[in-house]
N, C-alpha and C positions, 0 to 999 in steps of 0.2 A: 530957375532952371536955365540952363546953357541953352545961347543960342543956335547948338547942332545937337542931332542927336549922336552920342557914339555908339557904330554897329560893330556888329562882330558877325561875317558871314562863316557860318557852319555847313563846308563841303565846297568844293572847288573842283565838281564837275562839270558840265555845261552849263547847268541856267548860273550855279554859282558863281564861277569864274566869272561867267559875263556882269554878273550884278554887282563884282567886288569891282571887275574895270571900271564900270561905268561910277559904280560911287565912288571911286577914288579920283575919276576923273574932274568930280566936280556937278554930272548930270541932277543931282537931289543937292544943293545949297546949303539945308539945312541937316543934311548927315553928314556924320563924316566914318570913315571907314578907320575904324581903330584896331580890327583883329579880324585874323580867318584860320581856318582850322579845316585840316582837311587830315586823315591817315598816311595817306599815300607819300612818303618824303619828296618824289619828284614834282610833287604838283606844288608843296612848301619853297620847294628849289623856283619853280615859277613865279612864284607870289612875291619871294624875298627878290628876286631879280628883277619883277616888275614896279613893285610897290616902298621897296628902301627900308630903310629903317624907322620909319612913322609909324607904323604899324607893327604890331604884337603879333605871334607867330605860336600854333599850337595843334598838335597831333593827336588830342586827345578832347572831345566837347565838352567834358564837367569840367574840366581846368578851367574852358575859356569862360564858359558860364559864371564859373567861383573869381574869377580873374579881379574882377574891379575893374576891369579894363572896356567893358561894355555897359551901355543903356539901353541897347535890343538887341536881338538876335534875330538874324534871318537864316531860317531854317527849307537848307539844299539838299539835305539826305535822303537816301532811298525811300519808297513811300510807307515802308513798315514805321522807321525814327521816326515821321513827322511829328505824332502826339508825343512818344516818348521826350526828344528833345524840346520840343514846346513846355509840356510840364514842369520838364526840370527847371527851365528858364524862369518859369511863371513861379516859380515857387523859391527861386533866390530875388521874386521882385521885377525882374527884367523883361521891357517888353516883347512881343512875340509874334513875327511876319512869316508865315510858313508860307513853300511851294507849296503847288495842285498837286494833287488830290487833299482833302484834309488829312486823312489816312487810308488805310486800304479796307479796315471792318468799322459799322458804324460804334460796338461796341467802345474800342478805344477811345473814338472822335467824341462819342459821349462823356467820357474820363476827362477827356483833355477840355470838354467847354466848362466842365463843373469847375475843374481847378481855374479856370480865367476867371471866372466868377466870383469864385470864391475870391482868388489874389486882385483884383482889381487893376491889373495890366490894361495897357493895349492889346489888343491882339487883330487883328487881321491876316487874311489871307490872298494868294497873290492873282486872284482872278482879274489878271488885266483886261482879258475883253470888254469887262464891262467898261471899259475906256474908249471900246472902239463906237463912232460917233452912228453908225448903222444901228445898233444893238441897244443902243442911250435909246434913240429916237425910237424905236421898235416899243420899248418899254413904256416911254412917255405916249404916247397914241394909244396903245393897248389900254396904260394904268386912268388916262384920262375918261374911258369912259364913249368916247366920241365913236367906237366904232362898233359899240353894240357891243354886247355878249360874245365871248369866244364859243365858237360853232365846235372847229376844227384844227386841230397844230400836226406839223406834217415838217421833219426836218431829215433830209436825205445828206449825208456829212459825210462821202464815202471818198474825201481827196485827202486821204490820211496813208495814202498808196506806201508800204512797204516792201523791200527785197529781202529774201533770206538773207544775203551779208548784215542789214541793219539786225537783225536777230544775231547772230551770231557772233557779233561783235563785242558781248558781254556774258560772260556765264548766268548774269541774271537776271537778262530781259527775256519777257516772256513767260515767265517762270511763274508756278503758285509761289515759290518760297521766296523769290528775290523780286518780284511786284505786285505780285500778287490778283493779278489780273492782266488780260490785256489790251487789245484798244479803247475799251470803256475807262478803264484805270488808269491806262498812258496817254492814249492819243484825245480821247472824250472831254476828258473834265472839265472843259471850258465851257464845252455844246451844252451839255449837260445841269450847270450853272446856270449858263443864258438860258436855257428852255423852261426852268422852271422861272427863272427871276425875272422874266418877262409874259409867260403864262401862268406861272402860279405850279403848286405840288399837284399831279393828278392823285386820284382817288385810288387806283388800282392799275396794277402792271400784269401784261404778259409778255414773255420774252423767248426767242428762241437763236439761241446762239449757238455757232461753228465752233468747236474748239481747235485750233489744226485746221482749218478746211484749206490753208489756200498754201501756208508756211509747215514746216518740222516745227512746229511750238506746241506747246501741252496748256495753252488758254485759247481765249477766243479774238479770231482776227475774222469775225463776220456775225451780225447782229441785224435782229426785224425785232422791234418792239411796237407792241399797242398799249394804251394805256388808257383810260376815264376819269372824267374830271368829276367834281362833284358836282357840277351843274348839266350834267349830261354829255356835254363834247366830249370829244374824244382826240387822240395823237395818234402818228408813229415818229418814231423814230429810226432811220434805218443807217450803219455806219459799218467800216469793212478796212482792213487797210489791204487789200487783196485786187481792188478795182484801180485800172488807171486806163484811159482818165478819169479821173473822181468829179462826181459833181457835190456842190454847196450851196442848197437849198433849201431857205427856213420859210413856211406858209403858213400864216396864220390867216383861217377863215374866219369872219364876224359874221353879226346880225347887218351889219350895214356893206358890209364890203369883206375885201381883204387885202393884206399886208405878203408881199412877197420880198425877202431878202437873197439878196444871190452874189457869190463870189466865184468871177470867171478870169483868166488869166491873168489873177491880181486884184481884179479893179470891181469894184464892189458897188454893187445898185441896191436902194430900196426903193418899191412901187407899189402904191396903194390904188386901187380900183374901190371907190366911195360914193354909195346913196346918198340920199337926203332921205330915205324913209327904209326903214327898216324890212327887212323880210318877212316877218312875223303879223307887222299892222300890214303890207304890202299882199300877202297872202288873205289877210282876212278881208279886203278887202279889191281888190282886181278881181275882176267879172272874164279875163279872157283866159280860155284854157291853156294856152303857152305864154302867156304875159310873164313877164320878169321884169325885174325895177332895173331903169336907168342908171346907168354908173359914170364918173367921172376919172379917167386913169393918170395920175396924180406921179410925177419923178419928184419925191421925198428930198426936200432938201434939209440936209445937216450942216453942222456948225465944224464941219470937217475934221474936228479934231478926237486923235486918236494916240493918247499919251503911253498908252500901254505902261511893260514895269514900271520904266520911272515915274512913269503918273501916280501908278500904285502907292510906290514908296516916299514920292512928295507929300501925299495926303495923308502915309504912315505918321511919316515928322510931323506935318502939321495938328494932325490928333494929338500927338503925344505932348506937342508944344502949347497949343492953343486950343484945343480941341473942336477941331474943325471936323468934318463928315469924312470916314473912309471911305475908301472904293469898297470892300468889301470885309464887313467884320466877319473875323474869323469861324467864329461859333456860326455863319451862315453855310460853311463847306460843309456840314452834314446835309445840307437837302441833297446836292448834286451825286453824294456821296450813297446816301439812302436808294435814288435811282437807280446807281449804278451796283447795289447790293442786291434789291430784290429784283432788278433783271437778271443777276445772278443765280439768284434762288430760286427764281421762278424757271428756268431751263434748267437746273438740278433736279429740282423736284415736280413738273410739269403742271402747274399748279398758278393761276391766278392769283398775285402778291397784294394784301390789302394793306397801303401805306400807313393807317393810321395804328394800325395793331401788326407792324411789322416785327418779324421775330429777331432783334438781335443776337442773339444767341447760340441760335439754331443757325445764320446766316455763318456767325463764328464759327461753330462746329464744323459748318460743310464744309465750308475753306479751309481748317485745319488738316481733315482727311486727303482731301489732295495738297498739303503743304507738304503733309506725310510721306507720301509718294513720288513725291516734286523729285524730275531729272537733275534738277539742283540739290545732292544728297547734303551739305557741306551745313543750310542753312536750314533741314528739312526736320530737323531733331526734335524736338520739344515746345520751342518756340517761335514766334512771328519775326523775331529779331531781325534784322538785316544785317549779309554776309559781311562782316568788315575786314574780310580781306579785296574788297569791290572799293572800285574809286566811289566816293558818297557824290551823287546827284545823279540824274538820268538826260 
C-alpha cells in the first residue's frame, strides 16, 4: 500500500471545506487530498481556485466514489446522506470517515454498520472530542476502576446559545426534513458520545423536550433528560441553545469521590474530590450521625493534548496503513445516536425508553410524520433524503 492515503471530501460546506484546507495543507502527512465534491458550482469554483490542479473535481458523489481517484472518503453531507454515502462507498471497497451524527434514525445507522461489516473497510467516525485530553482523562479514572462505582452523571451543556439569524440562515436547519432534529442532532453529538463513552449506555431514558420554545423552528432547542443505569445510578442531562450565558458542566458522582469537568471562558478544568474509603464500607461502618468521609480535592492533571479533527483523521491513515487504534470506529456512532432517538421518543410519546429493546421503527415512523409536515415542503415528500438543492455540510 502507498504511503498516503488518497481522500476524496464529499461536501464543501463548513466542516468540509475546512478539512479539505487543512488536508491539502499538509495537517494529516499520511493523506492526501485527491478529490472533492460538492453540488453547488460556486463552492467547485472555491476549491479549483484554492486547491489547483492536483486534485479531481465532481458535482455529483457516485462519480467520485466510482472515480478510481480515492482510497476514503470523508463524508460532509447533510445528516439524512451520512449512511447513504458511507454505504455506497463501503460497497465499491473504499474507506469511510463520516461527520456527527452517524445518522439521524438508528434504523439506517443499523444498515450502514451491517455493510462495514460485511465489506471490511475502515470505517470511523469524526468524534474528535474524544481527543480532547479532559474527556481522555475523565474516561481513564472512571474506566480504571479507582473511583468506585458510578452513583450519579449530571451534564448541564447549555453554551450551545443560538440567534434566530443562525436558523434562518439555511432553509434546512432546524427542520424534521433537512436535519432532522435539533440541538441533540446538531449541536449534541459530541456530549452525547462523551456521556456514554465515559459512563457507559444508561438503562432507560426519560426526556422532555421544547420544540420552538425559545426560536421560530419546528424541532427542539430546549432538553431535561433523566436517565438509569443498570447498576442503579442514575443522570441528567440538560442542554438548550436558548441560554446565554451557557454553562459546561459534566459531574460524575462515585462510591469514592467525584469527577467535575467544566468549560469557562475557554479554558477547561477537571477536579476530582477523592476518599480512601468508600461510602458504602464508610456508611457501614461510622458510628457518628453526620460523619461523612474525608476527601482530598485533587486539579487533574492531563497530558494537555487535544488533536481534535486532525487527530481523528491522523489515526484514520494510520488504521488504514498500519493498523493502529482509531479515535472512534464508526459502528460506535449508534450509541450517541440511540440517546438522542429515544430522548426523542420518549417526549413524543411520554413514555420511559428502554434502551435495550428500543423500538427502531416506531422511532422511524414518528420522525417520518413530522418529516411529512416539515416547513421544509421541498424535502418532506416520501423520503428522508436530503434537499440537494442545499449546499452539502452544516
Amino acid at each position: 500500500m502507498s504511503k498516503q492515503v488518497k481522500i476524496g471530501v464529499l461536501g464543501l460546506g463548513n466542516m468540509g471545506s475546512s478539512h479539505a484546507q487543512k488536508l491539502f495543507n499538509g495537517e494529516c502527512p499520511e493523506i492526501q487530498l485527491t478529490a472533492v465534491c460538492d453540488i453547488k458550482p460556486d463552492r467547485l469554483d472555491w476549491a479549483k481556485e484554492l486547491f489547483g490542479e492536483n486534485v479531481s473535481y465532481f458535482s455529483d458523489g457516485d462519480e467520485m466514489i466510482q472515480s478510481g481517484k480515492i482510497d476514503a472518503l470523508l463524508v460532509a453531507v447533510p445528516h439524512y446522506d451520512h449512511p447513504t454515502y458511507a454505504i455506497k462507498a463501503m460497497k465499491h471497497g473504499i474507506h469511510v470517515m463520516i461527520e456527527k451524527p452517524a445518522g439521524v434514525y438508528t434504523a439506517q445507522v443499523l444498515e450502514m454498520n451491517r455493510i462495514a461489516n460485511e465489506c471490511g473497510v475502515v470505517f470511523a467516525i469524526m468524534m474528535n472530542q474524544r481527543t480532547n485530553c479532559i474527556y481522555r482523562k475523565m474516561r481513564e479514572i472512571i474506566q480504571s476502576g479507582e473511583m468506585g462505582a458510578i452513583r450519579r452523571t449530571s451534564w448541564i451543556i447549555t453554551n450551545w446559545y443560538r440567534p434566530q439569524a443562525y436558523y434562518d440562515s439555511g432553509d434546512w436547519r432546524a427542520t424534521w426534513s433537512g436535519e432532522g432534529g435539533g440541538v441533540l442532532l446538531n449541536q449534541c453529538p459530541h456530549n452525547l458520545d462523551l456521556w456514554q463513552w465515559i459512563c457507559g449506555m444508561p438503562k432507560t431514558v426519560e426526556a422532555h423536550l421544547h420544540f420552538g420554545k425559545w426560536h421560530d423552528i419546528e424541532v427542539e432547542d430546549d432538553v431535561t433528560t433523566y436517565v438509569e443505569y443498570e447498576n442503579g445510578a442514575t443522570g441528567t442531562f440538560i442542554t438548550t441553545t436558548g441560554d446565554t450565558p451557557g454553562t459546561n458542566r459534566f459531574e460524575i458522582t462515585c462510591e469514592k469521590g467525584k469527577l467535575i469537568a467544566e468549560i469557562e471562558d475557554k479554558k477547561s478544568t477537571l477536579t476530582m474530590w477523592r476518599s480512601d474509603i468508600g461510602e458504602p464500607e464508610f456508611s457501614a461502618t461510622n458510628q457518628e450521625p453526620f460523619g461523612h468521609p474525608s476527601y482530598e480535592k485533587i486539579a487533574v492533571e492531563t497530558d494537555g493534548e487535544n488533536t481534535q479533527h486532525m487527530g481523528v483523521l491522523r489515526a484514520f491513515s494510520a488504521n488504514i496503513l498500519r493498523g493502529e487504534p482509531l479515535v472512534a470506529d464508526g459502528r460506535e456512532g449508534i450509541n450517541g445516536l440511540t440517546l438522542s432517538n429515544a430522548m426523542h421518543l420518549s417526549a413524543w410519546t411520554g413514555k420511559m425508553i428502554d434502551i435495550s429493546s428500543f423500538d427502531h421503527e416506531l422511532f422511524r415512523t414518528e420522525l417520518m410524520k413530522r418529516v411529512a409536515t416539515s416547513r421544509r415542503k421541498a424535502a418532506a415528500a416520501t423520503t428522508v433524503a436530503a434537499d440537494m438543492n442545499s449546499t452539502f455540510g452544516s
